[in-house]
C-alpha positions as CSV (number, residue, x, y, z in Angstrom):
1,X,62.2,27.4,-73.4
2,X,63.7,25.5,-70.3
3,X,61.5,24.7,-67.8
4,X,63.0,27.4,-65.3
5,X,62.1,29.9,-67.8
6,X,58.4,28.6,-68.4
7,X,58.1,28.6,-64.0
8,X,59.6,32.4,-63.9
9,X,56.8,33.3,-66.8
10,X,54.0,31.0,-65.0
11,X,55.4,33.5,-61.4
12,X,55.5,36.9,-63.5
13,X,52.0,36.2,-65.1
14,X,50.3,35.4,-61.5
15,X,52.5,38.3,-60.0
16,X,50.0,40.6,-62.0
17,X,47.2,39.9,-60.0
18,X,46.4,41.5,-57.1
19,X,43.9,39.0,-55.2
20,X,43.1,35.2,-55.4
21,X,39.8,35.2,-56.9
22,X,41.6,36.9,-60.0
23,X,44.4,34.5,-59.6
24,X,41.3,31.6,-59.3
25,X,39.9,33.2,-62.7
26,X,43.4,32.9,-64.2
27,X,43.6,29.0,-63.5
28,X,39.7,28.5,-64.7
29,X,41.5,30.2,-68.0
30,X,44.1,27.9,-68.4
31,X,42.2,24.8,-67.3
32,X,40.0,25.9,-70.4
33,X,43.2,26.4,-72.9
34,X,44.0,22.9,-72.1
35,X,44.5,20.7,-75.1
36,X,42.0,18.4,-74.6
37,X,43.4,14.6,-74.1
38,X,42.2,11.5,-76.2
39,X,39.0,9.7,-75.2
40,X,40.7,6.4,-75.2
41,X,43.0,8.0,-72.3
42,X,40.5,8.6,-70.0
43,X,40.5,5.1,-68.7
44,X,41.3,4.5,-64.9
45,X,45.4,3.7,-65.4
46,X,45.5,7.3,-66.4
47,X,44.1,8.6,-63.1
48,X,46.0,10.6,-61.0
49,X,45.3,9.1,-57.4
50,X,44.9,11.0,-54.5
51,X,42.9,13.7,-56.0
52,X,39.6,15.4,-55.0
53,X,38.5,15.2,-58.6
54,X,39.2,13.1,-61.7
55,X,41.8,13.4,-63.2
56,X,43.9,11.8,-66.5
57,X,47.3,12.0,-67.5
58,X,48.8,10.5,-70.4
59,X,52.5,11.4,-71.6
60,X,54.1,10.4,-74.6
61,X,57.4,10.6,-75.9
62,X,58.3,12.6,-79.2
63,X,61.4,12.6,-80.3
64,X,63.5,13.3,-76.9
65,X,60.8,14.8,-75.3
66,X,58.3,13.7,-73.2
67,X,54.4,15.7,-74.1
68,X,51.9,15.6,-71.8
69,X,48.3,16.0,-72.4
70,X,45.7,15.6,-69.1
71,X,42.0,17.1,-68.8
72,X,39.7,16.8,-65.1
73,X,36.1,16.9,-64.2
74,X,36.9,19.9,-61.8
75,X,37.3,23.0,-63.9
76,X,39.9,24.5,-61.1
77,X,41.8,21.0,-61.1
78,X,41.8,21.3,-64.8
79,X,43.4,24.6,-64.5
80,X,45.9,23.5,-61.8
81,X,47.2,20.8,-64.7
82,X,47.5,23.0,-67.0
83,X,50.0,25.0,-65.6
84,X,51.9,21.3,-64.9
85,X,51.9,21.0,-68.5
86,X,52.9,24.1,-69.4
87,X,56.0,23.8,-67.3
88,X,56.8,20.0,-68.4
89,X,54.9,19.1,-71.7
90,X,57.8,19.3,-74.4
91,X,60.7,18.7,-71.9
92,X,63.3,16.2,-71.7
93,X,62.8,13.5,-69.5
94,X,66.1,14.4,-67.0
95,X,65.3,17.9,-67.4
96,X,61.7,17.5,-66.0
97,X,63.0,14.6,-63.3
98,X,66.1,17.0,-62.0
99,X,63.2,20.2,-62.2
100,X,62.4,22.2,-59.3
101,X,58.8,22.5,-58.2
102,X,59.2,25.9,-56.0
103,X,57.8,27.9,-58.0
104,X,54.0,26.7,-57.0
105,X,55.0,27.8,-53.5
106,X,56.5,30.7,-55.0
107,X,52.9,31.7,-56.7
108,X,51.3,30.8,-53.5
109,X,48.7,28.1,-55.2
110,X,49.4,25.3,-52.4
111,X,48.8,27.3,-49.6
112,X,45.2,28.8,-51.4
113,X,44.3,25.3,-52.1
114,X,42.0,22.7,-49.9
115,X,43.9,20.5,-47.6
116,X,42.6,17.5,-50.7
117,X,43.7,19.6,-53.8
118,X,47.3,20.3,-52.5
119,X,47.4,16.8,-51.9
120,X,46.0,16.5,-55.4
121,X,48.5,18.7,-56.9
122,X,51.4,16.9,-55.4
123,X,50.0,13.5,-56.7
124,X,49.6,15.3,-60.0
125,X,53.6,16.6,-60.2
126,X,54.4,13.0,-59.1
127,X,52.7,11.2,-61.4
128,X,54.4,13.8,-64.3
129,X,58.2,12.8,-62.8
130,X,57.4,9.4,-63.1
131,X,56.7,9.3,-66.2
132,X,59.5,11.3,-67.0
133,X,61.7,8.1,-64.8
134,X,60.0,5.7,-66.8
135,X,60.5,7.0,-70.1
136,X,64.2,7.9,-69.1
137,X,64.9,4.3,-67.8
138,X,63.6,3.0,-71.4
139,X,65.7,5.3,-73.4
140,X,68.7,4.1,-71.4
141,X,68.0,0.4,-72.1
């Protein structure tokens, strides 16, 4: 699947619910799904800065593709990743550098989110495009 077509499923499944604290639930789900990352990734060069709560990213690339695996010690943070990795885990680097991120506004998660997780959850998406720039500047050397 593209990465438009993983955000219109992320928007559909969210559409469902009526109210945020089902759509809160939802997240908690996701955050729980999460593949868990590697112990020896959970050192500080994987942290995310400018989030509320912990949290590790490490990506790696397979093949063309660039798969991501994170985890938080904030079970909604962990949630909010998830869904970040859903739409960009198994993606190739340009495609998740040229992606659009509108469909987090278009679920409404920034605006239902503390002033320090939105900030959080746009540290988190950059940190996910850079290593998609990093890993796409090493493939074109």
């Amino acid at each position: 699947m593209t990465i438009k077509e993983i955000q219109d499923e992320i928007i559909d499944e969210f559409s469902m619910f009526d109210d945020w604290m089902q759509r809160y639930e939802y997240i908690i789900e996701l955050g729980k799904s999460l593949p868990l990352i590697k112990e020896e990734y959970k050192v500080d060069e994987n942290l995310i800065k400018g989030c509320q709560s912990k949290v590790w990213l490490q990506g790696e690339q397979n093949d063309d593709k660039i798969v991501f695996t994170a985890d938080s010690d904030a079970i909604l943070t962990k949630g909010i990743i998830a869904i970040l990795i859903r739409a960009f885990s198994n993606q190739k680097a340009s495609d998740i550098i040229n992606a659009n991120t509108d469909f987090i506004d278009e679920i409404g998660l920034k605006e239902h989110l503390s002033a320090t997780r939105a900030n959080g959850l746009v540290s988190m998406i950059k940190n996910i495009k850079m290593y998609a720039l990093a890993f796409d500047a090493k493939n074109k050397n």
